[in-house]
PLY file of the C-alpha trace (Angstrom):
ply
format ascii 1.0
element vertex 266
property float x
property float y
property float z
element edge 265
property int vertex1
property int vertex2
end_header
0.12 9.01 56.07
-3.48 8.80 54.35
-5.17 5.28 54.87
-4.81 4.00 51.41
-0.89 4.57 51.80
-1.18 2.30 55.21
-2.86 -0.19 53.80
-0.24 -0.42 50.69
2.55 -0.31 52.88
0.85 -2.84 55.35
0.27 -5.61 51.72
4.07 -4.81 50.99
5.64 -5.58 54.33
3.26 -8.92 54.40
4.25 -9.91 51.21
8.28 -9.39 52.06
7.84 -11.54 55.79
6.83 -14.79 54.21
9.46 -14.63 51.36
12.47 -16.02 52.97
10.18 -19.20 54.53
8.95 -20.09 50.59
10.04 -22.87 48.20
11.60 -22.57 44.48
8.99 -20.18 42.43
7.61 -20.03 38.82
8.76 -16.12 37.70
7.56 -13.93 35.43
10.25 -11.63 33.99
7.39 -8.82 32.62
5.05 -6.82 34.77
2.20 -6.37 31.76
3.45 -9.01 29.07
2.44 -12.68 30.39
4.76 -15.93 29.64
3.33 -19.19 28.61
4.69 -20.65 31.93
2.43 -22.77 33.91
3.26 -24.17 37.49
3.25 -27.88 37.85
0.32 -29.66 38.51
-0.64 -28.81 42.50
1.86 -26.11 42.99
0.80 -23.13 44.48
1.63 -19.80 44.18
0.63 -15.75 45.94
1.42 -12.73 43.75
1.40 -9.36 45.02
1.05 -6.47 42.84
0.69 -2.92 43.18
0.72 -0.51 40.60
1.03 3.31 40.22
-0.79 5.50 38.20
0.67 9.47 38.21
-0.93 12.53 36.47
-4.20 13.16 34.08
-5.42 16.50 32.72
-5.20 17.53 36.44
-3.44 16.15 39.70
-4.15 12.54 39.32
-2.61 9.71 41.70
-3.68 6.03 41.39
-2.64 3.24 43.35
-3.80 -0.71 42.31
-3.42 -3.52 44.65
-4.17 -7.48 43.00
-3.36 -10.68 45.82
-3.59 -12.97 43.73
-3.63 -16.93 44.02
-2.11 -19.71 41.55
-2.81 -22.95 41.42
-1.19 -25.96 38.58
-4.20 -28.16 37.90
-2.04 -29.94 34.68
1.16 -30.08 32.87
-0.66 -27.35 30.77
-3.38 -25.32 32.75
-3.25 -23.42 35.85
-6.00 -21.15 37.43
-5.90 -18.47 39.64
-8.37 -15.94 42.03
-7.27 -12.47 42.83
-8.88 -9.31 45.48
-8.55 -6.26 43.76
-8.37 -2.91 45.57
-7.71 0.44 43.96
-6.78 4.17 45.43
-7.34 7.38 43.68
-6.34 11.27 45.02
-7.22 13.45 42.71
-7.71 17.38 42.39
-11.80 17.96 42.16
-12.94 21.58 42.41
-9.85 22.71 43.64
-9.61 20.43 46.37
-7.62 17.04 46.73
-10.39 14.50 47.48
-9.03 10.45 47.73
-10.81 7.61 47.79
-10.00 3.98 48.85
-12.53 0.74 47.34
-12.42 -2.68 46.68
-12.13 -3.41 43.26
-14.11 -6.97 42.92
-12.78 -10.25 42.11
-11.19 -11.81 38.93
-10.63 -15.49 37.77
-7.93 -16.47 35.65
-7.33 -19.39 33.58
-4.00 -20.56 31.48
-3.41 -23.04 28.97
-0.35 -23.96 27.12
0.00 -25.13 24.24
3.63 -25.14 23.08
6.38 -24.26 25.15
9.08 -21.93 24.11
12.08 -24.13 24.34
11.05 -27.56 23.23
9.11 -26.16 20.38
9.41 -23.10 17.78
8.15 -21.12 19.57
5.53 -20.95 22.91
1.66 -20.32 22.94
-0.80 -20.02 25.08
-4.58 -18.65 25.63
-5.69 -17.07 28.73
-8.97 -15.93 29.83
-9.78 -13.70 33.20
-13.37 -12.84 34.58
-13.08 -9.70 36.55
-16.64 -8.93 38.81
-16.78 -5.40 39.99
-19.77 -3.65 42.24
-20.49 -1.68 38.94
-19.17 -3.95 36.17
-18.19 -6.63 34.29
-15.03 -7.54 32.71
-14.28 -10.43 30.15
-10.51 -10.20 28.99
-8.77 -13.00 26.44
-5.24 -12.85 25.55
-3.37 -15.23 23.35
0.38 -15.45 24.57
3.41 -15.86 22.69
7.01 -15.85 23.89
10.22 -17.59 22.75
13.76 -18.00 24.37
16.87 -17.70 22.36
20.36 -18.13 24.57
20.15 -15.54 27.48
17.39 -13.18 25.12
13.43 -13.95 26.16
11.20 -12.13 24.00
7.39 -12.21 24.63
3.93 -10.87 22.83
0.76 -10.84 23.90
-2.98 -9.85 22.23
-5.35 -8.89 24.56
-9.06 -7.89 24.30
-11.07 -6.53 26.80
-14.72 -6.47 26.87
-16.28 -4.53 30.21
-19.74 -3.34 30.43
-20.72 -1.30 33.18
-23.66 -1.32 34.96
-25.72 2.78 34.92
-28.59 3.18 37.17
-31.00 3.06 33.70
-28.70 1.58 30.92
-25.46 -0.64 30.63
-22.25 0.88 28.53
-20.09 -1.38 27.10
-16.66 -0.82 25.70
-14.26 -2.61 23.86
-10.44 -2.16 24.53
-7.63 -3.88 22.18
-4.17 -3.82 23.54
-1.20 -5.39 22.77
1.84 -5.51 24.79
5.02 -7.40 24.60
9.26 -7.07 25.86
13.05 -7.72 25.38
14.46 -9.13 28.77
18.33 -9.99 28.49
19.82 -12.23 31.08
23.07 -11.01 32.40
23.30 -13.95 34.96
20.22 -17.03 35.36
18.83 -15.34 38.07
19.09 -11.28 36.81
17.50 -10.00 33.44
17.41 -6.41 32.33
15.11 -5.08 29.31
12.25 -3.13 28.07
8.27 -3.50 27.89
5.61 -1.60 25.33
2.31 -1.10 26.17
-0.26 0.08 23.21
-3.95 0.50 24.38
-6.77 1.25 21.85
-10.35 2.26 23.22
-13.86 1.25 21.32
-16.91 2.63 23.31
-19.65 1.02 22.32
-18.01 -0.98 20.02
-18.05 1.62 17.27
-15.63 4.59 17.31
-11.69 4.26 17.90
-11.37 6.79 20.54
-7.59 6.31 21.28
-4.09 4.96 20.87
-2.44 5.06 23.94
1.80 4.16 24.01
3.78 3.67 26.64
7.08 2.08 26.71
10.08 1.60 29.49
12.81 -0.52 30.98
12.07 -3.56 33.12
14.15 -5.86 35.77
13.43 -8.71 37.34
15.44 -10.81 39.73
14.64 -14.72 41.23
15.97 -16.33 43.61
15.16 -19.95 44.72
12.22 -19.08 46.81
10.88 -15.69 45.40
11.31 -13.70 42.28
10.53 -9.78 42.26
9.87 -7.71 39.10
9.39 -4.30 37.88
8.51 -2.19 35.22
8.27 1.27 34.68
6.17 3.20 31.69
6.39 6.46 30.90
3.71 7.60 28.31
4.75 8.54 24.86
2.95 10.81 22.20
-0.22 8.58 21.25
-1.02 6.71 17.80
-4.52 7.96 18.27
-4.82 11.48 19.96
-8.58 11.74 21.90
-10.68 14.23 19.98
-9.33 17.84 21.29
-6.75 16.47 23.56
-3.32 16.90 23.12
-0.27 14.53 21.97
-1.03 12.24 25.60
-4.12 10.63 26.05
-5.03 11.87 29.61
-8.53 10.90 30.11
-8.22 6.96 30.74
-4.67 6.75 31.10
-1.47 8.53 32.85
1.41 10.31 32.06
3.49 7.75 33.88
2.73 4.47 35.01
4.83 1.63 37.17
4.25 -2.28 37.88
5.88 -4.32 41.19
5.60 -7.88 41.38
6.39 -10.33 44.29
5.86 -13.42 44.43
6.45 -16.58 46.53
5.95 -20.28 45.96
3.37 -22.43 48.86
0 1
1 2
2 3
3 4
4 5
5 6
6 7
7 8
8 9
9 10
10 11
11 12
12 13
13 14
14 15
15 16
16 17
17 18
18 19
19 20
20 21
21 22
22 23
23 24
24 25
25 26
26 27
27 28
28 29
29 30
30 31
31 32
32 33
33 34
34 35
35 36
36 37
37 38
38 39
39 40
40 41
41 42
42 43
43 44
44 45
45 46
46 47
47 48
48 49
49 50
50 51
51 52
52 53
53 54
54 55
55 56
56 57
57 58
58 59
59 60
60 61
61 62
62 63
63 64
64 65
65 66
66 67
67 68
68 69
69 70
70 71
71 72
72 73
73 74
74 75
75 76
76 77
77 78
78 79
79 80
80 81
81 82
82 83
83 84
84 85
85 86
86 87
87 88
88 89
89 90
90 91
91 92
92 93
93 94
94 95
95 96
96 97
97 98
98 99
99 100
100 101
101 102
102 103
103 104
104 105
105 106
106 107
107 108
108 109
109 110
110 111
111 112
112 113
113 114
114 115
115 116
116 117
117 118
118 119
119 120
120 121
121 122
122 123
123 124
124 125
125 126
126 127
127 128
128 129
129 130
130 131
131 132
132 133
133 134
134 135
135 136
136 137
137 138
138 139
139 140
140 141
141 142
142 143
143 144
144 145
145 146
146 147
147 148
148 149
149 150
150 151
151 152
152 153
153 154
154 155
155 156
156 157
157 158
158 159
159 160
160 161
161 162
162 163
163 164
164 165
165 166
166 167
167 168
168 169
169 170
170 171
171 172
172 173
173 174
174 175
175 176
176 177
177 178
178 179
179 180
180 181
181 182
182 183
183 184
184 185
185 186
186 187
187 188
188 189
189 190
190 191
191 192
192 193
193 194
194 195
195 196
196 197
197 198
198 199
199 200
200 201
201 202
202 203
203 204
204 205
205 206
206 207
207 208
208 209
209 210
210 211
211 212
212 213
213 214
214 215
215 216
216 217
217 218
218 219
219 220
220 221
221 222
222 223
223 224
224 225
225 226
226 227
227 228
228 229
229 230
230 231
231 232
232 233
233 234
234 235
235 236
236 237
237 238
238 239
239 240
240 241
241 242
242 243
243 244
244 245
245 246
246 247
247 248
248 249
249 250
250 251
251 252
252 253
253 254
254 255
255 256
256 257
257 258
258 259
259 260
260 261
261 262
262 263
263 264
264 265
């Protein structure tokens, strides 16, 4: 077992020890499609994610590990930190070559403004700043979701402006994605349904290089003291094909992607 498997293993099992000592937690039933939600003012959440990544042009295998940290500063806001850490093994001149690096830090913020079930509808606006070794991320989403009976459905809009830092110039890109799910509760704790992921790429902020889809079932399951969930997307035939590529877009994204969540409440 490489070291980048160890180390994802080794976040896993720490995540899964301190589960059954935790209090009642504030779930998210989507791995990429965010809830208006916010914990209560001074609770305290961890999130563990880890995300897979499988197959490019070549062999291509991508792990993503986010701890992150949530705090309820209001009825409305919450904030949270997260470590980022990100493995790659890929096929490079014939040979399998991996690599194992810390991915920077990112700060999130929430704020509601209407919540799903005492209004028409919920809303929020989020904003993250991600700080990398080599770059800089700004992402805003504005976050829309709505219960009706035992159906949650949930949208999001999400821009992403990164720049990244070359030894003589910066590049910056623009990315517009928009995700959003169908989750059906079969019991209050259970829910069973499907996510769609739709990524469009700006370099520069002039061409549209791509329109990435990728769509697939997700479950999620709480508890009183944790809530896990999971998603899996396989990678359909693109809006926007990438100039001489074929019906997947295989340069910035993968043939097959999948999102786990755990979480516990402090």
């Amino acid at each position: 077992m490489d070291r980048s498997r160890r180390l994802h293993l080794a976040l896993a099992l720490a995540s899964l020890t301190v589960l059954p000592f935790t209090a009642s937690a504030n779930e998210r039933h989507f791995t990429y499609t965010y809830e208006t939600a916010v914990l209560p003012p001074g609770g305290r959440e961890v999130e563990v994610w880890t995300t897979a990544r499988l197959g490019r042009d070549g062999y291509y295998t991508g792990f993503d590990e986010r701890v992150e940290f949530e705090v309820g500063l209001t009825e409305r806001l919450q904030t949270s930190l997260y470590l980022n850490l990100n493995s790659v093994t890929q096929r490079v001149g014939g040979e399998l070559q991996s690599s194992t690096n810390f991915d920077g830090v990112s700060n999130e913020w929430k704020y509601k403004l209407m919540d799903p079930v005492a209004d028409a509808f919920g809303l929020a606006l989020y904003g993250e700043l991600g700080l990398k070794p080599d770059e800089l991320e700004l992402e805003a989403k504005l976050i829309l979701d709505k219960r009706i009976g035992p159906v949650l459905l949930a949208a999001n809009l999400v821009l992403e402006n990164g720049v990244e830092f070359e030894a003589e110039e910066t590049e910056p890109e623009l990315a517009l994605e928009l995700v959003g799910g169908a989750s059906y509760f079969f019991t209050p704790h259970f829910s069973l349904g499907v996510e769609v992921r739709n990524t469009n790429l700006f370099p520069e902020y002039e061409s549209w290089e791509f329109s990435a889809l990728h769509a697939g079932p997700v479950v999620s399951y709480a508890s009183d003291n944790w809530w896990v969930s999971l998603t899996v997307l396989p990678q359909l035939p693109a809006l926007k094909r990438t100039e001489g590529g074929g019906t997947l877009v295989l340069t910035e994204h993968e043939k097959f992607n999948a999102r786990l969540l755990f979480s516990f409440h402090l």
